[in-house]
N, C-alpha and C positions, 0 to 999 in steps of 0.2 A: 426599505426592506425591514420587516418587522423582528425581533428578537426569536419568534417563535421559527418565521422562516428561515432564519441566519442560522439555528438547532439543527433543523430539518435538512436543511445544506450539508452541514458539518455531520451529520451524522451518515448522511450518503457518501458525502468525500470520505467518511472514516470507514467503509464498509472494505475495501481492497488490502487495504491497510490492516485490520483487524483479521480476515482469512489468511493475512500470510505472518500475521502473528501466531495465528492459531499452532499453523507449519514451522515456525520458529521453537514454539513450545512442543508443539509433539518432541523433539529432536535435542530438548533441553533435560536433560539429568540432574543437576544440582543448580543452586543458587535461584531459583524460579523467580523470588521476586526479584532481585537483583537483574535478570535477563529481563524482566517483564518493563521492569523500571527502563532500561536501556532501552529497550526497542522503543517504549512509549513515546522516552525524550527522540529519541530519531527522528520516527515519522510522524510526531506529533508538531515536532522545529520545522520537518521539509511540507508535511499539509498545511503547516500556518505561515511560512513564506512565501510559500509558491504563491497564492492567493495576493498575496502583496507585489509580487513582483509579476505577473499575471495582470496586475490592475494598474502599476505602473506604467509597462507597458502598451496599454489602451488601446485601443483601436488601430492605430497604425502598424499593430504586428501581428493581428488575428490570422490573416488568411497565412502566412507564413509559421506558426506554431501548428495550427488546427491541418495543414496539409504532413504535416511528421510525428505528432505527438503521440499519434497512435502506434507505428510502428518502434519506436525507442521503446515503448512500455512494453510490448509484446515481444520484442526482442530481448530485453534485459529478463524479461518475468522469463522466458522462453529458456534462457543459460540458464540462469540461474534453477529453475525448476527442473532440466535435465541435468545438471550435474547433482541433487538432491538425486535425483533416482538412481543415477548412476554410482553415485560412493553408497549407496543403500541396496543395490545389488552386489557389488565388487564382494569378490570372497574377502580380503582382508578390510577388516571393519576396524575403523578406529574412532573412539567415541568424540564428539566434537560437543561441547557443554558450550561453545558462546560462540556466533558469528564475528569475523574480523572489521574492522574499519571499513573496509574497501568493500567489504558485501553489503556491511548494513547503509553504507552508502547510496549502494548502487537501488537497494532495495525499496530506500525510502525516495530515488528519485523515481522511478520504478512504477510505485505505488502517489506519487503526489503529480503527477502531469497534469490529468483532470484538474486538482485544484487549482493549476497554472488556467487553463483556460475559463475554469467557471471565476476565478482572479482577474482577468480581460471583462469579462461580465459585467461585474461590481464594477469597471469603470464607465458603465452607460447605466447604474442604476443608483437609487439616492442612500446608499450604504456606508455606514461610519465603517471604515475598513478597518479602522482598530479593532473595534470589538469583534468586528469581524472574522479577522485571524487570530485575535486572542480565542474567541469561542472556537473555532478551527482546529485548532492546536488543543487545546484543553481536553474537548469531544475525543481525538485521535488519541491523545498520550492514555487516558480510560481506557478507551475500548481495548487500544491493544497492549495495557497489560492484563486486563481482562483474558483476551486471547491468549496470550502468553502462557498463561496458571492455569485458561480450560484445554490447552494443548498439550501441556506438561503432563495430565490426569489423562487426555488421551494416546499419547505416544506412551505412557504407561500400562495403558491398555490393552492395545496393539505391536507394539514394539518398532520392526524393521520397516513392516507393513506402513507403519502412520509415515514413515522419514518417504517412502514411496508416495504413498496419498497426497503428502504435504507438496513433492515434489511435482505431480499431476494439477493441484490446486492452483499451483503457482501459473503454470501453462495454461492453466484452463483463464482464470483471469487475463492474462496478457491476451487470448483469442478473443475473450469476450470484447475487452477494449478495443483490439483491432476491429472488429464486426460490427461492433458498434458505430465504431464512426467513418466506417466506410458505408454504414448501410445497412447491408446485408443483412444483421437482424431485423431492420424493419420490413425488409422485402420478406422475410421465412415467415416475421410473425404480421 
């Protein structure tokens, strides 16, 4: 697998990752880069292990990942993206400037499943896995503090409204992932 493909990889694994950076920064008030830096290091560590431990894994545990990974992601993105709308509707608003351990946990595992299985992949194809997940992780920790700084300028924009949008984005990904690999986008489109 060539350099330019192992890019083009890492930048699709980074695409989930970076729209809920986006909803991170909407929802961010102070410290932007300092938020931007954290979120990067998160889900830039869980897309470039996953990938590893994914390929470790090999062949022998595919059909057993690929029948649940979709539902875990859609469920987590699902909480999580409903309880976003829900503290951004609730009449008492209390500003939240940094997500806890335990979210941006669950977020980055959340957002790296895919890399787990395209990680099974690179064990049936001729892929130095190192650079592999080092460029994995590298591509993710950019994009989403990228996301981070252009969500911050739009939750400045929009206000209450972005922490809603953000929280819609969140669901909307987790459906897409489920849809996907059950199918059913390929049967619509």
């Amino acid at each position: 697998m060539s350099i330019l493909s192992i890019l083009l990889t890492a930048l699709a694994l980074a695409m989930d990752a970076f729209a809920v950076s986006l909803s991170i920064g909407m929802n961010s008030k102070n410290e932007k880069a300092k938020i931007g830096l954290r979120t990067g290091l998160y889900f830039g560590i869980f897309q470039g292990v996953m990938p590893l431990i994914g390929w470790a894994l090999g062949r022998s545990f595919t059909n057993y990942i690929v029948k649940f990974d979709h539902w875990i992601a859609f469920i987590l993105l699902s909480v999580i993206g409903g309880k976003m709308i829900y503290e951004a509707i609730k009449e008492e608003k209390e500003v939240v400037n940094d997500l806890g351990v335990k979210m941006m946990l669950l977020l980055s595992i959340a957002t790296s499943i895919d890399a787990l299985a395209v990680g099974v992949s690179f064990a049936f194809l001729n892929v130095n896995i190192w650079l592999a997940v080092s460029l994995i992780g590298i591509v993710t920790l950019v994009m989403c503090f990228i996301g981070v700084i252009m969500g911050t300028k739009l939750g400045d924009i929009f206000g209450r409204k972005a922490e809603i949008v953000g929280g819609c984005i969140l669901i909307l990904i987790g459906l897409k992932i489920l849809l996907e690999h059950t199918g059913i986008i390929d049967l619509v489109l």
